[in-house]
C-alpha positions as semicolon CSV with decimal commas, in nm:
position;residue;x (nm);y (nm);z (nm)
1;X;0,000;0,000;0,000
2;X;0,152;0,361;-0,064
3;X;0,081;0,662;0,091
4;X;-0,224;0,758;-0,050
5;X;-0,369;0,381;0,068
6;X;-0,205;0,483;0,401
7;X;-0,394;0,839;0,450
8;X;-0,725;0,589;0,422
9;X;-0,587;0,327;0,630
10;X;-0,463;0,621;0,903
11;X;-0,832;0,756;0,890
12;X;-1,054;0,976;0,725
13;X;-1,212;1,124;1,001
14;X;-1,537;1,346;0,891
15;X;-1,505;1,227;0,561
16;X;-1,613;0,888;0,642
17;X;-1,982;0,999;0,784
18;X;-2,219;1,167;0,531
19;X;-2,254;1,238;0,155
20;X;-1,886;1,205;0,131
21;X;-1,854;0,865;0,317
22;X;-2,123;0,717;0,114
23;X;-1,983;0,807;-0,223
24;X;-1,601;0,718;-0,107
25;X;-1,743;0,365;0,084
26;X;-1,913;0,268;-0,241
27;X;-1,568;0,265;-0,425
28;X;-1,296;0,231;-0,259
29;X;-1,342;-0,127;-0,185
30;X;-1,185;-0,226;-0,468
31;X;-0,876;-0,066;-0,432
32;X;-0,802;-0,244;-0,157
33;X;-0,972;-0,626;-0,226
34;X;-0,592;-0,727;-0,202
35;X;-0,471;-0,551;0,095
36;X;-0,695;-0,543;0,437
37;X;-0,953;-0,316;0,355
38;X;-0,908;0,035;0,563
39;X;-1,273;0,036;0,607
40;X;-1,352;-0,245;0,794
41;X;-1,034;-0,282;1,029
42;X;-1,003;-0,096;1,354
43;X;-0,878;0,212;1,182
44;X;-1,274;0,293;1,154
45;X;-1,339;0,296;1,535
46;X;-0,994;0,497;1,588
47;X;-0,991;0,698;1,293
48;X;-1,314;0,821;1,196
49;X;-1,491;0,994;1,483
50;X;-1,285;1,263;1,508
51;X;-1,399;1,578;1,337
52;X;-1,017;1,698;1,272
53;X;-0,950;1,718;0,897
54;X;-0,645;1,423;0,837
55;X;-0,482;1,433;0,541
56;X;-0,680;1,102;0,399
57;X;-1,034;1,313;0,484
58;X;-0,869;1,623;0,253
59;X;-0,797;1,415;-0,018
60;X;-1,109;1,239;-0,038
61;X;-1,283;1,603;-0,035
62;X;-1,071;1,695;-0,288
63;X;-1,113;1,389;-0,520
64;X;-1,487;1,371;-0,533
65;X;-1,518;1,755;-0,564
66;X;-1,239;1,720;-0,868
67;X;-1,486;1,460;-0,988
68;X;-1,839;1,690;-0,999
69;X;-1,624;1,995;-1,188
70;X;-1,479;1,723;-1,473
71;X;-1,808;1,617;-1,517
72;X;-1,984;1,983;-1,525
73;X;-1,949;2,027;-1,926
74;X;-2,065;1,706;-2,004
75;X;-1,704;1,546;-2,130
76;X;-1,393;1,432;-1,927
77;X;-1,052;1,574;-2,086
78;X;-0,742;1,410;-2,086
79;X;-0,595;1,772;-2,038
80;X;-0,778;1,764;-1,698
81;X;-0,692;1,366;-1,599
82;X;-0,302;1,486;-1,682
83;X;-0,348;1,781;-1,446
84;X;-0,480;1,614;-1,154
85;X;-0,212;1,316;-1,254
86;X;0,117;1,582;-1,284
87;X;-0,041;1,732;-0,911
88;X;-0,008;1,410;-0,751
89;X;0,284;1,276;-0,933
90;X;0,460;1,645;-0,809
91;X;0,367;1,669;-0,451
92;X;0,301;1,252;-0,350
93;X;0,510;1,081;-0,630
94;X;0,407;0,804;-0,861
95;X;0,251;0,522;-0,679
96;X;-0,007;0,777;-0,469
97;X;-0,057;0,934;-0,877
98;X;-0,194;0,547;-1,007
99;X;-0,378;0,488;-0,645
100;X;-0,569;0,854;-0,642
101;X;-0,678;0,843;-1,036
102;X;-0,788;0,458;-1,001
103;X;-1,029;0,637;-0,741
104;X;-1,106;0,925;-0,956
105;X;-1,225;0,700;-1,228
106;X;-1,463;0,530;-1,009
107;X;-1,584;0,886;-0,863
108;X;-1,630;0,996;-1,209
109;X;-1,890;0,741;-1,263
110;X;-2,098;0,832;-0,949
111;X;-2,363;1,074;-0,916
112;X;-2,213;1,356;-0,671
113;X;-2,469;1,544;-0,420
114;X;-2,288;1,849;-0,490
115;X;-2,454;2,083;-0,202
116;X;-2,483;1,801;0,071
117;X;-2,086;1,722;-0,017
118;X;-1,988;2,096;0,009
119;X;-2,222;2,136;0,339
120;X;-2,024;1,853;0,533
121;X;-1,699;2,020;0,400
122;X;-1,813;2,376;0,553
123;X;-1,897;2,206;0,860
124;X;-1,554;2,039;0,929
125;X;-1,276;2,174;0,722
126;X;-1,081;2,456;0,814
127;X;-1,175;2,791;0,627
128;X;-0,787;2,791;0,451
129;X;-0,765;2,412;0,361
130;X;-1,141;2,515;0,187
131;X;-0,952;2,790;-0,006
132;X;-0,707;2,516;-0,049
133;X;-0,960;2,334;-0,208
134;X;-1,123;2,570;-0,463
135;X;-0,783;2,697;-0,567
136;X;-0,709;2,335;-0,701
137;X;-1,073;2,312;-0,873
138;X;-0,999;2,625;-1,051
139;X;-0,685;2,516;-1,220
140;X;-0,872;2,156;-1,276
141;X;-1,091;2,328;-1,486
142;X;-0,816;2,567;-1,680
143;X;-0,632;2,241;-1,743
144;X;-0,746;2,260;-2,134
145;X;-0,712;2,666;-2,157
146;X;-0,989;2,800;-2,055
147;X;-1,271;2,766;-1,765
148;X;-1,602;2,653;-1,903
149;X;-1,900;2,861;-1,851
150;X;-2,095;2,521;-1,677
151;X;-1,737;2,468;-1,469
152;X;-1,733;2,818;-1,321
153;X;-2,108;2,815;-1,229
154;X;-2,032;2,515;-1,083
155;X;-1,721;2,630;-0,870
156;X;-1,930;2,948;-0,768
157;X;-2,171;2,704;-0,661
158;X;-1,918;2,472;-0,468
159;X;-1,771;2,830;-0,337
160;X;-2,123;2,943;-0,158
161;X;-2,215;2,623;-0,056
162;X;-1,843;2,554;0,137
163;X;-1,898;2,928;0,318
164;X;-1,586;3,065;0,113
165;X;-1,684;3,444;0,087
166;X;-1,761;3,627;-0,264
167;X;-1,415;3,821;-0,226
168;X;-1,217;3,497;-0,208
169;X;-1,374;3,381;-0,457
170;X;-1,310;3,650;-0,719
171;X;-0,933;3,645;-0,579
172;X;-0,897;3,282;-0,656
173;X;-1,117;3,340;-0,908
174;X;-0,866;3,592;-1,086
175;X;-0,575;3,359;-1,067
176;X;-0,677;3,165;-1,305
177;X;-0,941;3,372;-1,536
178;X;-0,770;3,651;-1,716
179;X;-0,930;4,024;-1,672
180;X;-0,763;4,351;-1,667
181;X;-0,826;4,427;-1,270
182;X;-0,718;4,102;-1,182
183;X;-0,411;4,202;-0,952
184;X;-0,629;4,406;-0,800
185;X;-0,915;4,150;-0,754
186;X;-0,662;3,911;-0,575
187;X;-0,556;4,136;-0,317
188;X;-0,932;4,197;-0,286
189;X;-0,888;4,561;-0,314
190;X;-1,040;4,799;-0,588
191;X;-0,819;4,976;-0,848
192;X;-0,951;5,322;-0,691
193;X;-0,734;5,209;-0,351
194;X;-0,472;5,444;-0,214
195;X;-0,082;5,300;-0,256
196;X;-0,078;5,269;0,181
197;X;-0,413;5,011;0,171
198;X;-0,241;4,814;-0,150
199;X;0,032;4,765;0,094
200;X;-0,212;4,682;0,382
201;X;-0,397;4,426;0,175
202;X;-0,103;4,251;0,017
203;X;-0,004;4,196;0,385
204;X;-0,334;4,061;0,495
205;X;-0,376;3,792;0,186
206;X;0,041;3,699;0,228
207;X;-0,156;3,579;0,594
208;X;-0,407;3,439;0,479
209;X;-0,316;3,235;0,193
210;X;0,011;3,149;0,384
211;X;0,110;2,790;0,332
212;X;0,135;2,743;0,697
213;X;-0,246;2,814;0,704
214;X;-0,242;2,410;0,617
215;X;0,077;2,260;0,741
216;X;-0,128;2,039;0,956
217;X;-0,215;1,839;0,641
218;X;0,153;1,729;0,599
219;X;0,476;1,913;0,395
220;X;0,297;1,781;0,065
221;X;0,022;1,949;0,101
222;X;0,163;2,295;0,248
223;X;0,435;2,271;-0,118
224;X;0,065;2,263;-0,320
225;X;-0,059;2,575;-0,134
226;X;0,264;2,794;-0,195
227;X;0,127;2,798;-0,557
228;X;-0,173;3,003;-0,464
229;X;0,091;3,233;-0,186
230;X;0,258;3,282;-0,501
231;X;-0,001;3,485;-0,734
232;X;-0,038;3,682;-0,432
233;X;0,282;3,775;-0,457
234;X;0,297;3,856;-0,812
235;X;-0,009;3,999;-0,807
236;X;0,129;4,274;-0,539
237;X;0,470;4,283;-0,758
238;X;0,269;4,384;-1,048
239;X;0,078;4,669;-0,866
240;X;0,417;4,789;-0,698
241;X;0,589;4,827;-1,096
242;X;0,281;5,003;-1,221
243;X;0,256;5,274;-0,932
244;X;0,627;5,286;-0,888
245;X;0,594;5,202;-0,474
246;X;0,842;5,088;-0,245
């Protein structure tokens, strides 16, 4: 078993109760018939009635919520398999790559309560693994170029429903979706602000989208969330060439 068998086998804690446990219980099985399925040892009675996100109850999140956005325009792209394949290759390596799109294929075939999946996240995820989250959806659905009309409505929807506020959204948002205030839109600020609250705000979002905000999910997942620190960086570089600050 590799590490992403071992997150399951460690415990999913919240994930394994509600819409999310039902859809992951139905599937995952099978990944396992070799091994001593994670789901019926004692790793259920000491892993799963906690309500503290583990890494194994992240990934799952992440997975079947990866699974509703491919499926959003209708067609699965192999643009959008290689991106979520390259992700786990990068951060988890090879092996956890195969075991998490071998789940991912079974997701893809299940019908996803969408609302009910992205209630139970609000509930019990942490507000900056949930930015965590909809960062990663965002460049899911970029993967072939552009983001779909049906996949943004759908992310907006997955936004409201997991609590994330409309000005995260539209600063996530603007990392990946090209418009000409989008520095400003990721520092959640308005073009008309004064030089002193551009500082103020790049200083704010550095804090909040600070990979430290989810080291408790493990060193592989704080490396996936610099990505997002990053365009807040360049975001604040860009506003500091065009008004000449220092």
């Amino acid at each position: 078993m590799g590490k992403f068998g071992k997150w399951i086998a460690g415990g999913l804690g919240w994930a394994f109760l509600g819409p999310i446990g039902g859809i992951i219980g139905f599937v995952v099985g099978s990944m396992f018939e070799n091994e001593n399925n994670p789901l019926t040892t004692t790793n259920r009675t000491n892993g799963y009635s906690s309500s503290t996100t583990t890494t194994g109850g992240y990934v799952m999140s992440l997975l079947v919520l990866v699974a509703a956005v491919m499926k959003s325009d209708g067609k699965v792209l192999k643009s959008e398999l290689n991106y979520v394949k390259d992700f786990f290759v990068r951060t988890f390596g090879t092996e956890s790559a195969q075991e998490a799109l071998k789940l991912l294929r079974d997701l893809l075939n299940q019908n996803i309560p969408v609302t009910e999946v992205c209630q139970q996240i609000q509930k019990n995820m942490d507000y900056s693994s949930r930015l965590q989250l909809l960062h990663f959806l965002f460049g899911i659905a970029q993967a072939d170029g552009k983001v779909d009309v049906s996949e943004a409505n759908l992310i907006d929807h997955i936004a409201q429903n997991m609590g994330i506020t409309g000005k995260d959204f539209e600063s996530i948002k603007s990392m990946f979706v090209a418009n000409t205030e989008a520095a400003y839109k990721i520092l959640e600020i308005e073009p008309s602000a004064t030089d002193e609250e551009i500082k103020k705000a790049y200083r704010k979002m550095a804090m909040k989208y600070h990979p430290d905000k989810v080291s408790y999910l493990g060193e592989d997942f704080q490396k996936a969330a610099n990505e997002k620190f990053q365009k807040v960086n360049e975001a604040y570089e860009q506003l500091k060439k065009e008004r000449n600050l220092v």
